[in-house]
DSSP file (Angstrom, degrees, kcal/mol; ACC not computed):
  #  RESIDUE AA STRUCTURE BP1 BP2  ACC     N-H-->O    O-->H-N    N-H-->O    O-->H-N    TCO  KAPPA ALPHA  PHI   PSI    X-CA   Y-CA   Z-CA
    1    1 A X              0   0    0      0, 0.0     2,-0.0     0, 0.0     0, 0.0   0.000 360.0 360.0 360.0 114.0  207.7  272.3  262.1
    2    2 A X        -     0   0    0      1,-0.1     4,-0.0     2,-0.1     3,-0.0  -0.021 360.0-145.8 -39.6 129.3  210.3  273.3  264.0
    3    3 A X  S    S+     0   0    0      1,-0.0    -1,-0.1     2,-0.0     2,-0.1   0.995  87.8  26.8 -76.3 -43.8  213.8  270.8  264.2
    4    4 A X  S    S-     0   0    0      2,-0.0     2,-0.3     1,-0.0    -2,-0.1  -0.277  96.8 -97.2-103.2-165.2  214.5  271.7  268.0
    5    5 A X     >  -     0   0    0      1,-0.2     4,-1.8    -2,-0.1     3,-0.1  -0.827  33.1-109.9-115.1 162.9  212.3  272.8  270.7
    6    6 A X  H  > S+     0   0    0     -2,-0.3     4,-2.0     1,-0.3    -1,-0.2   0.871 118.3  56.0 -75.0 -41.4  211.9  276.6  271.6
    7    7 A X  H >> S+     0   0    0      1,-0.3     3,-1.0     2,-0.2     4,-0.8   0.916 109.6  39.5 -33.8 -80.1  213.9  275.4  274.9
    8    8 A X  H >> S+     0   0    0      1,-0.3     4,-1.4     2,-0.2     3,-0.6   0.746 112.9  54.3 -68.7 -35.8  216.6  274.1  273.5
    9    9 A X  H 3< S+     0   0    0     -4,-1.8    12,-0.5     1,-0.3    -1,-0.3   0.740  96.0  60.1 -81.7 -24.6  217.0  276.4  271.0
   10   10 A X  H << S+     0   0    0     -4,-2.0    -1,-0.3    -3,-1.0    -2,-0.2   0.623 105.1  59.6 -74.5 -11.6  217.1  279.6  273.0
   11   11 A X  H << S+     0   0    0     -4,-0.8    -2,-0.2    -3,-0.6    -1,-0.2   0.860  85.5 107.0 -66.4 -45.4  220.4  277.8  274.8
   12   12 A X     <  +     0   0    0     -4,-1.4     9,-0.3     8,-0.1     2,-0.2   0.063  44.9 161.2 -55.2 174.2  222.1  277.6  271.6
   13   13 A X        -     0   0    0      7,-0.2     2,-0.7    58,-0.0     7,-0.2  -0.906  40.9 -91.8-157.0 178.1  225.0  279.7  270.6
   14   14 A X     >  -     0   0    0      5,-1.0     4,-2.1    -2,-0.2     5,-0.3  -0.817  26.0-142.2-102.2 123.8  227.7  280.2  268.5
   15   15 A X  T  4 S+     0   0    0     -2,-0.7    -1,-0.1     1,-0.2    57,-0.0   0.677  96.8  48.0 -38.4 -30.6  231.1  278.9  269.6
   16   16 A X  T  4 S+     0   0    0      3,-0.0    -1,-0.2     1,-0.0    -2,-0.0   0.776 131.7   5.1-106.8 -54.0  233.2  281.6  268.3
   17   17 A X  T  4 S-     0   0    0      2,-0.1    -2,-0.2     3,-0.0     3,-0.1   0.805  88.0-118.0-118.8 -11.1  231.2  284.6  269.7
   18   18 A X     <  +     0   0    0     -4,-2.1     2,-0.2     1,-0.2    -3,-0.1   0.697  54.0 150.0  98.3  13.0  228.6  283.7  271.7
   19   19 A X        -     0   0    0     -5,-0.3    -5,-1.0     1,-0.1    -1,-0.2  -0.373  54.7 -95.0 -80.8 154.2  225.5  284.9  270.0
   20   20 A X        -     0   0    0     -7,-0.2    36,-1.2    -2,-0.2    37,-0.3  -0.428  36.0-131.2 -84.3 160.5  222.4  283.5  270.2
   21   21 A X  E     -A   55   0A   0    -12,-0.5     2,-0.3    -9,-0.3    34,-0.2  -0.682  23.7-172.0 -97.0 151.3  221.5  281.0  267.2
   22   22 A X  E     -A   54   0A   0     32,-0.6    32,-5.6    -2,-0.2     2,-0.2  -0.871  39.7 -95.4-112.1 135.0  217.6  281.3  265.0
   23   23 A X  E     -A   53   0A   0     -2,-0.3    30,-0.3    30,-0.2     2,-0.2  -0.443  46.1-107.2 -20.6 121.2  216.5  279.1  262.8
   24   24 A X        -     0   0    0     28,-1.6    28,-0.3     1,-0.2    -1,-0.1  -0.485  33.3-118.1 -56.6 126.9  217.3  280.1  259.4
   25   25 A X     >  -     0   0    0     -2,-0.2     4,-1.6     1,-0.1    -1,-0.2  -0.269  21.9-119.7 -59.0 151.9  214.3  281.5  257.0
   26   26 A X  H  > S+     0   0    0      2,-0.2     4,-1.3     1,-0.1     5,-0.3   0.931 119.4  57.3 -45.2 -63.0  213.7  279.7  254.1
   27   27 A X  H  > S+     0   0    0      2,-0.2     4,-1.4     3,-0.1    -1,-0.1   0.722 103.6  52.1 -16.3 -50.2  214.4  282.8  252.3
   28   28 A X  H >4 S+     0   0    0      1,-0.3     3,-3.1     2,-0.2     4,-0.3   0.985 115.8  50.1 -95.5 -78.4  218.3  283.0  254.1
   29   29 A X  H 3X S+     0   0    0     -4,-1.6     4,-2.4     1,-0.3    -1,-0.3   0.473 104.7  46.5 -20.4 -45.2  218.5  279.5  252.8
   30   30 A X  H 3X S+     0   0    0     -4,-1.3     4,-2.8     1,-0.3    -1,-0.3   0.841 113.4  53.9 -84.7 -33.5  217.5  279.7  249.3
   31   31 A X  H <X S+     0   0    0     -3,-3.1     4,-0.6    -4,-1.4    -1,-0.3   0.756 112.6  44.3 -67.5 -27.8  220.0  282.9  249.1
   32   32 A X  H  > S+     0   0    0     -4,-0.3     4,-2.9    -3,-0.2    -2,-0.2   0.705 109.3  58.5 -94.6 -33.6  222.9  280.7  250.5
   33   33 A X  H  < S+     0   0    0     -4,-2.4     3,-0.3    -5,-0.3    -2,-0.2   0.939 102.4  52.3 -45.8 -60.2  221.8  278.2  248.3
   34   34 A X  H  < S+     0   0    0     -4,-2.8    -1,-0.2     1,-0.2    -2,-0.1   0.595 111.5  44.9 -21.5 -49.9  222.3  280.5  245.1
   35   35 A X  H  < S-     0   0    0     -4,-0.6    -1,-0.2     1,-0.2    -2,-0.2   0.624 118.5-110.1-100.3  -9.8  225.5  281.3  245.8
   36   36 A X     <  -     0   0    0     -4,-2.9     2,-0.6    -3,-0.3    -1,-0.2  -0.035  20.2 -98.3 106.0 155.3  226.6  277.8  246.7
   37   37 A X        -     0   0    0     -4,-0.2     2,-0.1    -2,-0.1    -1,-0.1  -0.715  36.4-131.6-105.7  91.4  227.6  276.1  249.7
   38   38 A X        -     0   0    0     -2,-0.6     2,-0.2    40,-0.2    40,-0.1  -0.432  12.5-138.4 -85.8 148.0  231.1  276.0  250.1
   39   39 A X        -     0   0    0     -2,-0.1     2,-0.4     4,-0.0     7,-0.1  -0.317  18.6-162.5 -68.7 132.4  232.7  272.3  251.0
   40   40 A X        -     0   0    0      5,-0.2     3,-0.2    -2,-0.2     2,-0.1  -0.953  27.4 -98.6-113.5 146.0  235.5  272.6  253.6
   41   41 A X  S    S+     0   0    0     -2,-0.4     2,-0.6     1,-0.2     0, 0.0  -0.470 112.1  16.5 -57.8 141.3  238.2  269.6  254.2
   42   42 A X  S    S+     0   0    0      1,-0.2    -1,-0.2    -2,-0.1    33,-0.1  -0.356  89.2 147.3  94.5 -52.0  237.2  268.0  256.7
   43   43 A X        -     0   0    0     -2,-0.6    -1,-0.2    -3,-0.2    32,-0.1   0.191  45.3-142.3 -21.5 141.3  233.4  269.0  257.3
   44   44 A X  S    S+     0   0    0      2,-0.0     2,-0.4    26,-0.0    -1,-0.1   0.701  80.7  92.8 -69.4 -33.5  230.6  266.8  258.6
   45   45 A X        +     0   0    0     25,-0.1     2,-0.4    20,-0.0    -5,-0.2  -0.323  42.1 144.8 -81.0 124.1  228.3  268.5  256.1
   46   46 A X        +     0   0    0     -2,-0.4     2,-0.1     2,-0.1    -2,-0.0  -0.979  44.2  38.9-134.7 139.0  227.6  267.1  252.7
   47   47 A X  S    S-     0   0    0     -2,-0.4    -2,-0.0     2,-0.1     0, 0.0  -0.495  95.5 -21.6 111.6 172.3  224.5  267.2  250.7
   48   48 A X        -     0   0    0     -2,-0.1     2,-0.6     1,-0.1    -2,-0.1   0.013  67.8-112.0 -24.3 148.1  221.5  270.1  250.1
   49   49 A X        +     0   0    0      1,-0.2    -1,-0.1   -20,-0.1   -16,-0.1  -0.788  47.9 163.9 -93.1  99.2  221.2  272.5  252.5
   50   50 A X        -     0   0    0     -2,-0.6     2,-0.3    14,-0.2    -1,-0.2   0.693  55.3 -12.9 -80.4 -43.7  218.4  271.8  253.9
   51   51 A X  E     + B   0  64A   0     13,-0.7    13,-2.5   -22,-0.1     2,-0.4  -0.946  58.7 170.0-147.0 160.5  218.2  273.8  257.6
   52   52 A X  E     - B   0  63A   0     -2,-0.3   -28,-1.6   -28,-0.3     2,-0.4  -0.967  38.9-105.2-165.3-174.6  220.7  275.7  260.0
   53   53 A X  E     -AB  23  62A   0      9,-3.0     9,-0.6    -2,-0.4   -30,-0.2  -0.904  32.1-150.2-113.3 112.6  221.0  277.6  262.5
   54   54 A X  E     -A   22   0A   0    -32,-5.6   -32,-0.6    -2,-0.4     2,-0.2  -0.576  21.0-117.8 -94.7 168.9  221.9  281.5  261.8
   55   55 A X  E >   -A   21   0A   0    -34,-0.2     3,-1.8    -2,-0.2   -34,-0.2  -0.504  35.1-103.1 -93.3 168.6  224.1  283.8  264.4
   56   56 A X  T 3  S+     0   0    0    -36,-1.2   -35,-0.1     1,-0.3    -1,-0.1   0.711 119.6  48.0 -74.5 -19.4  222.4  286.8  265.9
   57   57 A X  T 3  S-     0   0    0    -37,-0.3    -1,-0.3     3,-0.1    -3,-0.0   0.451 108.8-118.8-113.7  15.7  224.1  289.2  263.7
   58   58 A X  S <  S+     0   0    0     -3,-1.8     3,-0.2     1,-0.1    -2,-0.1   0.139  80.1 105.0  84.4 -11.9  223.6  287.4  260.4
   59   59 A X  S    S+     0   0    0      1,-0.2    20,-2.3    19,-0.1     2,-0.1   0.581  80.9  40.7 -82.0 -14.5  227.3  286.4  258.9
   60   60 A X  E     - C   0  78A   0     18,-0.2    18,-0.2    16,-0.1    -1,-0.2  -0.507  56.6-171.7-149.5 108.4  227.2  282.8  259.7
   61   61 A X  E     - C   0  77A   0     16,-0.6    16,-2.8    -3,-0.2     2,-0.4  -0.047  15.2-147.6 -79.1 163.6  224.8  280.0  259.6
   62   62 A X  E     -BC  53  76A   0     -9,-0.6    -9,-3.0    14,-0.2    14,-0.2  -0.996  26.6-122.1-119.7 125.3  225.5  276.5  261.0
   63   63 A X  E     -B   52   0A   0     12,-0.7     7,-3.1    -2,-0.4     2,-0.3  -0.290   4.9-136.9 -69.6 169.5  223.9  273.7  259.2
   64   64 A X  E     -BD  51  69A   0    -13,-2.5   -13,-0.7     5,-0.3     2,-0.3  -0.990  20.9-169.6-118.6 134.4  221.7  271.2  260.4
   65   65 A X  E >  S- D   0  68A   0      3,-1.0     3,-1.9    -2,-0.3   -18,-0.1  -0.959  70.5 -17.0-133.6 118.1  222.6  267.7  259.0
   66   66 A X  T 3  S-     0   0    0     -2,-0.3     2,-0.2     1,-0.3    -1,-0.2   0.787 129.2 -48.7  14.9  69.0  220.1  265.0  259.6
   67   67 A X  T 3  S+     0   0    0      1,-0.1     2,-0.6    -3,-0.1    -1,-0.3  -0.142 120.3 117.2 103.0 -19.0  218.1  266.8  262.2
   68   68 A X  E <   -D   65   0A   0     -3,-1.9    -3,-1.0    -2,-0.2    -1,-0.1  -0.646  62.3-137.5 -86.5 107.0  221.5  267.4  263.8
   69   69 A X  E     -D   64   0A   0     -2,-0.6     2,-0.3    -5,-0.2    -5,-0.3  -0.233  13.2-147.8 -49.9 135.6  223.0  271.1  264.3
   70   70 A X        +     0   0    0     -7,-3.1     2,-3.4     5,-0.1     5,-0.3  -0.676  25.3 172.9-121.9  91.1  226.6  271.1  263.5
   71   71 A X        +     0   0    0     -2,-0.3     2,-0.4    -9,-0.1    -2,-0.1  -0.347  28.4 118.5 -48.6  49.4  227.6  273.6  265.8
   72   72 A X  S >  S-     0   0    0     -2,-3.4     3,-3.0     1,-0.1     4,-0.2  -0.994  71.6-120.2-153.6 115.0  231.5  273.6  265.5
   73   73 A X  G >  S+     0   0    0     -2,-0.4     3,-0.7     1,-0.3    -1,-0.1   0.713 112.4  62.7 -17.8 -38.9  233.5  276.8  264.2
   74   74 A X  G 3  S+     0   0    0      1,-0.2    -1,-0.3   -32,-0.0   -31,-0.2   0.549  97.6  49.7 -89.5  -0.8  234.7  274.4  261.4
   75   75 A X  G <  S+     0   0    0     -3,-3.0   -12,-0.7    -5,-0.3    -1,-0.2   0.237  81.7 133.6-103.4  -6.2  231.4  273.9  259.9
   76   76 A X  E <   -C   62   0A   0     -3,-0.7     2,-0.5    -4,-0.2   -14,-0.2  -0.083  39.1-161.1 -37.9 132.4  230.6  277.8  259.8
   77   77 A X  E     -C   61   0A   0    -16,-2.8   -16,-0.6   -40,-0.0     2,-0.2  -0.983  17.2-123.9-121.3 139.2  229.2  278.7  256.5
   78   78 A X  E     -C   60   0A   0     -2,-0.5     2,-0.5   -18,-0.2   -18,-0.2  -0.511  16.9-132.5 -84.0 157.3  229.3  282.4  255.7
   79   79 A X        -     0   0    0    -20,-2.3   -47,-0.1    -2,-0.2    -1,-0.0  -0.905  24.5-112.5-115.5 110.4  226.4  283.9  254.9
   80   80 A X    >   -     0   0    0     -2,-0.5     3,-3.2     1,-0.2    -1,-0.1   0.203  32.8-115.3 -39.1 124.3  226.5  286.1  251.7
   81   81 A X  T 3  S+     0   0    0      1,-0.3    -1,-0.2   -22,-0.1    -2,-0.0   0.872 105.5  79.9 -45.8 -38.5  226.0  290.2  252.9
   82   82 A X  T 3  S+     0   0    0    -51,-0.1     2,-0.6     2,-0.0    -1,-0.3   0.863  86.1  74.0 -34.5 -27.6  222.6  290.5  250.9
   83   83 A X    <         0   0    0     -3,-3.2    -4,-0.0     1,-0.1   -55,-0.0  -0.703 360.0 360.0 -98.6 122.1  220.8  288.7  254.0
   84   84 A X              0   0    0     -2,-0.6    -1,-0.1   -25,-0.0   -25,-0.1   0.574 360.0 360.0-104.4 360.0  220.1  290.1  257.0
């Protein structure tokens, strides 16, 4: 089940470049998972990663944090080169 609606989701983008956003595979996940999530000062995000939102060219996912996309430069997580 999908967290946003097909609508909504073809509006997102990424703040910093402007790329369209996808869902993140399970797969992407489990791979960012592996290599660890790293904490930034400051971040809304805490906890499992659980969904995000990936950029159109594959180098940075956004999480989603209780249902919520955090959609904010400072909450980029980079996404390890193995995943495309």
């Amino acid at each position: 089940m999908s967290l946003l609606s097909p609508e909504v989701l073809e509006l997102m983008r990424c703040p910093e470049t402007m790329q369209k956003l996808a869902l993140a595979s399970e797969e992407t996940l489990e791979r960012i998972r592996d290599v660890g999530v790293p904490v930034k000062v400051g971040s809304q995000f805490s906890g499992p990663l659980e969904a995000g939102l990936i950029r159109e060219d594959g180098k940075v996912l956004y999480p989603i944090c209780d249902g919520i996309p955090l959609v904010m430069v400072e909450e980029a997580i980079p996404v390890p080169n193995v995943i495309s």
